[in-house]
PDB file with one MODEL, atoms N, CA, C and O in Angstrom:
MODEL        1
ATOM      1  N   UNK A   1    -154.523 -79.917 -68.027  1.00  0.00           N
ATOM      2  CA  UNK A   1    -153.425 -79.636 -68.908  1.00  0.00           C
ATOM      3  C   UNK A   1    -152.784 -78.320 -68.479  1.00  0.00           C
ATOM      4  O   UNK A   1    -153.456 -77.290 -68.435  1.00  0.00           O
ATOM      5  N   UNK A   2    -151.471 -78.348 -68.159  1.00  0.00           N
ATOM      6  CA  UNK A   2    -150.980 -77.032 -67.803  1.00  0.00           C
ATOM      7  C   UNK A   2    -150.163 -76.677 -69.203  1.00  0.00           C
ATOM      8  O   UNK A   2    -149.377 -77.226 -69.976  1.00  0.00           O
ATOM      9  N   UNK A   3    -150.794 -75.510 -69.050  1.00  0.00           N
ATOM     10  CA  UNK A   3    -150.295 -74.478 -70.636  1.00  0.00           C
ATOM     11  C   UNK A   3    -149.147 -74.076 -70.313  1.00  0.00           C
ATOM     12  O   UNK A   3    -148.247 -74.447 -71.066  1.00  0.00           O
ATOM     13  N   UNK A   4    -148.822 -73.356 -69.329  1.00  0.00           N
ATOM     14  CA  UNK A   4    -147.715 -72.809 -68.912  1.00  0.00           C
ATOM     15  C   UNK A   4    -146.223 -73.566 -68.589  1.00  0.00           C
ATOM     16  O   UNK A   4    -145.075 -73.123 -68.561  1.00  0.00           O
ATOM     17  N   UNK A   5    -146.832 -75.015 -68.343  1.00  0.00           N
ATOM     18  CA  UNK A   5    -145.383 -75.387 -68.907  1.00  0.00           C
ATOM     19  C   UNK A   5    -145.316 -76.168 -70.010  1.00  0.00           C
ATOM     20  O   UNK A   5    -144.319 -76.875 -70.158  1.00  0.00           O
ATOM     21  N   UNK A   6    -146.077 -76.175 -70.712  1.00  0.00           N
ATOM     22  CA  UNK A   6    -146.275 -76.357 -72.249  1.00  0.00           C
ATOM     23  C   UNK A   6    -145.391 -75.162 -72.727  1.00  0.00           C
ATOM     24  O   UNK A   6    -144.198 -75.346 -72.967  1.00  0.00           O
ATOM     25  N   UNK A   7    -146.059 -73.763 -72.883  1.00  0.00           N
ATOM     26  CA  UNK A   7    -145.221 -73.093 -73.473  1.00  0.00           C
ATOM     27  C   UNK A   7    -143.654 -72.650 -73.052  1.00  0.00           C
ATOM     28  O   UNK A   7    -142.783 -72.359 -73.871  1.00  0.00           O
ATOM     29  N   UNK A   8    -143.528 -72.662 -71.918  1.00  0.00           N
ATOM     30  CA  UNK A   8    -141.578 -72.656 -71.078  1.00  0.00           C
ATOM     31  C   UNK A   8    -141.090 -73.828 -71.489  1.00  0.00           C
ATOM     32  O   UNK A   8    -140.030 -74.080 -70.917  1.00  0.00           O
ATOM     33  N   UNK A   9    -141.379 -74.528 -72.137  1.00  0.00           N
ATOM     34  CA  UNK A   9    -140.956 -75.491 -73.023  1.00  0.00           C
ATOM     35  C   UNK A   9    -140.374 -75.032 -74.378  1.00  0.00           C
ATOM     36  O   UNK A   9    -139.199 -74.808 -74.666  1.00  0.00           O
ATOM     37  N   UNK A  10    -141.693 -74.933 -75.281  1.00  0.00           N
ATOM     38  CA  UNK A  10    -141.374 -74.193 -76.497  1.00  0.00           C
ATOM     39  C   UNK A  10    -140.568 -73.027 -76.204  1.00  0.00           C
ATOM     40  O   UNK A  10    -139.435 -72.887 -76.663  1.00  0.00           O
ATOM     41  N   UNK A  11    -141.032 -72.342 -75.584  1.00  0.00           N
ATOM     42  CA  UNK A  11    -139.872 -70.971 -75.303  1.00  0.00           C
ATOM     43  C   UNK A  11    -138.540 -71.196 -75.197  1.00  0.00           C
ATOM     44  O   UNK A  11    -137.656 -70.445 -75.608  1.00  0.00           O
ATOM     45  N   UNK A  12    -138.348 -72.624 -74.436  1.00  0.00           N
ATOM     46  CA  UNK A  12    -136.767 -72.889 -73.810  1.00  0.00           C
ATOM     47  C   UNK A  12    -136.637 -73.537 -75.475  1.00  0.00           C
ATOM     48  O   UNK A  12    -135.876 -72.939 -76.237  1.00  0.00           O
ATOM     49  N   UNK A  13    -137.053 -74.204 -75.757  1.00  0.00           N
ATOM     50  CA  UNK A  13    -136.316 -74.787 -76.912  1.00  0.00           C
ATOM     51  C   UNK A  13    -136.354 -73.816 -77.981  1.00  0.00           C
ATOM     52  O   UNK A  13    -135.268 -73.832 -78.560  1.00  0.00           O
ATOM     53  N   UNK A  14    -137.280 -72.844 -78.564  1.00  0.00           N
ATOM     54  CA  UNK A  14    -136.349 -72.015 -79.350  1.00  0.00           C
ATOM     55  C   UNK A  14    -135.562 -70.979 -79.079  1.00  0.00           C
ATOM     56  O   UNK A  14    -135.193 -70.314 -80.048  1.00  0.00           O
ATOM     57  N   UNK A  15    -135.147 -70.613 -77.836  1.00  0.00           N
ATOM     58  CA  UNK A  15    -134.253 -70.091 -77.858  1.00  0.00           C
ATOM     59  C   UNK A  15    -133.125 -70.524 -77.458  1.00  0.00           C
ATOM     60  O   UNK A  15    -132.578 -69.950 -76.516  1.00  0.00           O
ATOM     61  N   UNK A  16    -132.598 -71.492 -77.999  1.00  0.00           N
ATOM     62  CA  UNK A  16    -131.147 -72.066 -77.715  1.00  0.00           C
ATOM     63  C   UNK A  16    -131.020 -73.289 -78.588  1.00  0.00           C
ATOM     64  O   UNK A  16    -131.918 -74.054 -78.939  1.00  0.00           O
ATOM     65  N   UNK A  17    -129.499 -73.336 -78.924  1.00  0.00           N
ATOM     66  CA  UNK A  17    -129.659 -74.268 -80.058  1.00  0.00           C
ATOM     67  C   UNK A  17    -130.111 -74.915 -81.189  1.00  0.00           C
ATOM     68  O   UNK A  17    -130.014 -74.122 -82.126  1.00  0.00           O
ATOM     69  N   UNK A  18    -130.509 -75.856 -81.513  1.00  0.00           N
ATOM     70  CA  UNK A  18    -131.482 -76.501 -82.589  1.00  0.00           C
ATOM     71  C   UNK A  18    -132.366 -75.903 -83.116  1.00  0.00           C
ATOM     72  O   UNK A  18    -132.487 -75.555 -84.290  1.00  0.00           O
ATOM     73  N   UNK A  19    -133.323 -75.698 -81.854  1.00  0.00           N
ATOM     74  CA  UNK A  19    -134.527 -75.117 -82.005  1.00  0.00           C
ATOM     75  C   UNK A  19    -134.043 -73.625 -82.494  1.00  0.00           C
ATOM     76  O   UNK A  19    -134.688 -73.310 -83.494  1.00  0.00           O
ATOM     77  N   UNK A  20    -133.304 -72.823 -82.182  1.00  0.00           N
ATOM     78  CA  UNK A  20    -133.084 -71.571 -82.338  1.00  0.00           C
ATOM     79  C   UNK A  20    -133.033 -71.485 -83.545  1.00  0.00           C
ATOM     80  O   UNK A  20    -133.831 -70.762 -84.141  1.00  0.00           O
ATOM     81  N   UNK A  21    -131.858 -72.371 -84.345  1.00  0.00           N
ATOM     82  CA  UNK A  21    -131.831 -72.655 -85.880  1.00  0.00           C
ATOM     83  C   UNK A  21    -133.121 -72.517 -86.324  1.00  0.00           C
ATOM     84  O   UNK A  21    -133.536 -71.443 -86.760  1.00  0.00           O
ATOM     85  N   UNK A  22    -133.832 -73.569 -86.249  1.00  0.00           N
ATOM     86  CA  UNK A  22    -135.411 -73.662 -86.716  1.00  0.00           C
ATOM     87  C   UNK A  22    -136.275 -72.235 -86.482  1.00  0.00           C
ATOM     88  O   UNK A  22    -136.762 -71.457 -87.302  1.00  0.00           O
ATOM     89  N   UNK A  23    -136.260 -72.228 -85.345  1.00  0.00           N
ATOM     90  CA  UNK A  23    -136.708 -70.547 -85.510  1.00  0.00           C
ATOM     91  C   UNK A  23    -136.521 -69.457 -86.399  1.00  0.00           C
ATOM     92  O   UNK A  23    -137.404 -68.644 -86.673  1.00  0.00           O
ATOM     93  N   UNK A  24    -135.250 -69.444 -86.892  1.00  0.00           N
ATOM     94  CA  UNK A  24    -134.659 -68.809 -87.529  1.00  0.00           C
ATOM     95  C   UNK A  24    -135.078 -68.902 -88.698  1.00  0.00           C
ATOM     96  O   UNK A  24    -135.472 -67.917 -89.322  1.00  0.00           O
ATOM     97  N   UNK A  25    -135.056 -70.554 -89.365  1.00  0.00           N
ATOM     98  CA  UNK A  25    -135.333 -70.597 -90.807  1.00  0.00           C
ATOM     99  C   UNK A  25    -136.745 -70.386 -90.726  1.00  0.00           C
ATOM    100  O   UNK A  25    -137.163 -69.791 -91.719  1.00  0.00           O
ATOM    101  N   UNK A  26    -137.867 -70.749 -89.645  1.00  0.00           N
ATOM    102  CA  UNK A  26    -138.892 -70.593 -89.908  1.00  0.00           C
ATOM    103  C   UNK A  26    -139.157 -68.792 -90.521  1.00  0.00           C
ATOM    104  O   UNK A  26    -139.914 -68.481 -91.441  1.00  0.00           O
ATOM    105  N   UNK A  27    -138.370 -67.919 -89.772  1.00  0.00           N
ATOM    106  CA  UNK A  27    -138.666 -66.575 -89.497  1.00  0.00           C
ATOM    107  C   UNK A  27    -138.184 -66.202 -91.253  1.00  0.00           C
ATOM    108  O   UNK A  27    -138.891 -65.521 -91.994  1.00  0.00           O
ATOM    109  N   UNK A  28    -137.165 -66.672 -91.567  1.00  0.00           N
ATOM    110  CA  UNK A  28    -136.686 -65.781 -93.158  1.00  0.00           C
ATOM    111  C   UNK A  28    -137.903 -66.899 -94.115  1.00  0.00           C
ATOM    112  O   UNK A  28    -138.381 -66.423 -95.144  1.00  0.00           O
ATOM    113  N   UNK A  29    -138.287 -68.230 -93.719  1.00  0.00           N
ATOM    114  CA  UNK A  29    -139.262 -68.473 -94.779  1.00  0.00           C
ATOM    115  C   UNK A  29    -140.339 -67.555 -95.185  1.00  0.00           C
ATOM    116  O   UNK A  29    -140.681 -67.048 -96.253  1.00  0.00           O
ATOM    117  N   UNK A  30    -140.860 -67.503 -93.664  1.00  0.00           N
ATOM    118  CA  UNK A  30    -141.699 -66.265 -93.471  1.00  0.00           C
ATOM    119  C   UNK A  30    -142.111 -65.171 -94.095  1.00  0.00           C
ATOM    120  O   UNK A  30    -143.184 -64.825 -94.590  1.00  0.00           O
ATOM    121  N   UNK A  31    -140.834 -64.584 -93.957  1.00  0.00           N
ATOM    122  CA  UNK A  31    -140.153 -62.645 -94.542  1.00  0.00           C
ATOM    123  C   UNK A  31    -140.468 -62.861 -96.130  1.00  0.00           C
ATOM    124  O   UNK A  31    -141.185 -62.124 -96.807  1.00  0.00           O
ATOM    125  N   UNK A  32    -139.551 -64.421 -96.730  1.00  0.00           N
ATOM    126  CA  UNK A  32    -139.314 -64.538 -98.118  1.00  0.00           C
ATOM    127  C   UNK A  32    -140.744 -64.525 -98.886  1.00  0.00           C
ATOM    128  O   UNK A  32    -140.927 -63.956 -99.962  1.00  0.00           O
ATOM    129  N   UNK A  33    -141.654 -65.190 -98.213  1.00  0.00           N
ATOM    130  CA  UNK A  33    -143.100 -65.734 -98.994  1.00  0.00           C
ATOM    131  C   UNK A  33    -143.910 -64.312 -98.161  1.00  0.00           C
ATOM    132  O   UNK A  33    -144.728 -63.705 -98.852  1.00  0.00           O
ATOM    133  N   UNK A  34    -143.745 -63.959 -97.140  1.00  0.00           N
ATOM    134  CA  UNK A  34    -145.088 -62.874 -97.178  1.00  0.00           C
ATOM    135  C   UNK A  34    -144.638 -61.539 -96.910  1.00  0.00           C
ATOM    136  O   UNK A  34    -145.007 -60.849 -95.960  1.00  0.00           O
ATOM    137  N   UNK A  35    -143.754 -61.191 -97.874  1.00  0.00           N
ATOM    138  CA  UNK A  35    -143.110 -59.616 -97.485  1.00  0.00           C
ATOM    139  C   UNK A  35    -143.630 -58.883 -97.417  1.00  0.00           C
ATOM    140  O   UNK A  35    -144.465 -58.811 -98.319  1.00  0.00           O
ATOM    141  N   UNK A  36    -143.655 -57.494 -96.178  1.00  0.00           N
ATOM    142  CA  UNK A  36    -144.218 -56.646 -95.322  1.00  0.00           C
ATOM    143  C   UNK A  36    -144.481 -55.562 -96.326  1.00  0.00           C
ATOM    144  O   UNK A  36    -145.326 -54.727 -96.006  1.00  0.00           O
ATOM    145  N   UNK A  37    -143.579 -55.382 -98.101  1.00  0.00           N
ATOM    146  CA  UNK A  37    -144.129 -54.124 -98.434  1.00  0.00           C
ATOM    147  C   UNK A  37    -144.408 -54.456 -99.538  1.00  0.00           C
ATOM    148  O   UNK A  37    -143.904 -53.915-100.523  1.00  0.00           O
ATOM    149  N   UNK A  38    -145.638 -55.825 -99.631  1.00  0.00           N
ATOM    150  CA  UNK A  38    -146.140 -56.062-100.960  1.00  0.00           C
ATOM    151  C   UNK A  38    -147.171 -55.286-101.453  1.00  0.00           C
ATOM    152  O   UNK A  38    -147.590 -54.353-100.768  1.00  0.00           O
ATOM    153  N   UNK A  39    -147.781 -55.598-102.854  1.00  0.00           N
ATOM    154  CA  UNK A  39    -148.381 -54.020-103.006  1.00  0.00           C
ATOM    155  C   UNK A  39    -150.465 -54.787-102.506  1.00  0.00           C
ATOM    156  O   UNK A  39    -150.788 -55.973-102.571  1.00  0.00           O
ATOM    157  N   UNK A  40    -151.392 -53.619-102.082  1.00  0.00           N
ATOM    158  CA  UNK A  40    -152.513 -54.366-101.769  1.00  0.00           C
ATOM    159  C   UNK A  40    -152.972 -55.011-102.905  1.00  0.00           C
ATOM    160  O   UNK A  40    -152.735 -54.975-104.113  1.00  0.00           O
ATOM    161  N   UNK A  41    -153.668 -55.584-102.187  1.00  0.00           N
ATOM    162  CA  UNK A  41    -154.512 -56.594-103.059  1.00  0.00           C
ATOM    163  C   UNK A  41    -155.802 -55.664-104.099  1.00  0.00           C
ATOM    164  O   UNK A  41    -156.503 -54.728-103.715  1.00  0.00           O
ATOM    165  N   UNK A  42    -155.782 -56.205-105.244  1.00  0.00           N
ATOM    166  CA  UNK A  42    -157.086 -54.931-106.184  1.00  0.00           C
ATOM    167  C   UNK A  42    -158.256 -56.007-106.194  1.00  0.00           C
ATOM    168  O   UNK A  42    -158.019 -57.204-106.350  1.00  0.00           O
ATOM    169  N   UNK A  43    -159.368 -55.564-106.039  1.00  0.00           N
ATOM    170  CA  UNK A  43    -160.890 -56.673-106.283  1.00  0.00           C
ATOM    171  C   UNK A  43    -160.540 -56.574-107.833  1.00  0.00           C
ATOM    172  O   UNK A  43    -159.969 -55.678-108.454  1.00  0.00           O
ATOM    173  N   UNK A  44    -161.116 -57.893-108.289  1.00  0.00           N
ATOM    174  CA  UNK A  44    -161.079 -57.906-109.571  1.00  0.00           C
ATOM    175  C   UNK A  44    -162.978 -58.451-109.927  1.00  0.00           C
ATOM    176  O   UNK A  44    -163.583 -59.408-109.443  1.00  0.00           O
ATOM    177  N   UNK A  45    -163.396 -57.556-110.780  1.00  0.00           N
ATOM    178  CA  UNK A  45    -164.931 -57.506-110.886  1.00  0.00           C
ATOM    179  C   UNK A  45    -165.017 -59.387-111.827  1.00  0.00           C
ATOM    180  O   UNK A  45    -164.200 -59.879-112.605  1.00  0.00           O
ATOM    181  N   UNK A  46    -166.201 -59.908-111.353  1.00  0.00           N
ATOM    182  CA  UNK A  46    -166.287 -60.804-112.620  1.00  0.00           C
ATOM    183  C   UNK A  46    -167.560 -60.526-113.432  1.00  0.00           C
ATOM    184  O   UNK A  46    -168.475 -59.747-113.167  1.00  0.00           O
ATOM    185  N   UNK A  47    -167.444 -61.134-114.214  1.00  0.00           N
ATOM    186  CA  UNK A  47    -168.811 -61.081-115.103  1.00  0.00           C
ATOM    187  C   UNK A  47    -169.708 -61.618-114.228  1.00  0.00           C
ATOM    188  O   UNK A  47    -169.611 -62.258-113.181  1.00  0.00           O
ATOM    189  N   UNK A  48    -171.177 -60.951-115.327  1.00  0.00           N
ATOM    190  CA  UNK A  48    -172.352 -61.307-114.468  1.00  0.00           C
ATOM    191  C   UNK A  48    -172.954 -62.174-115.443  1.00  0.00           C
ATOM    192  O   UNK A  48    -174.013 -62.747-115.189  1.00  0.00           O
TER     193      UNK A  48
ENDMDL
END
């Protein structure tokens, strides 16, 4: 199996056209659901 033109594949197709679109929406789904300045996460204790 050659990887390397497996991925110059994917590479060529998102960057141009269609695929670029898709890239794109993939990238703001992204941003929208896991934003970079959410606050940390707190442990929450449970009962014993």
């Amino acid at each position: 199996m050659d990887f390397d033109a497996l991925l110059n594949q994917a590479t060529n197709f998102s960057s141009e056209g269609i695929g670029s679109f898709l890239a794109d929406i993939g990238r703001i789904l992204y941003n929208l659901l896991y934003p970079a300045n959410s606050d940390p996460a707190i442990p929450v204790e449970t009962p014993r």
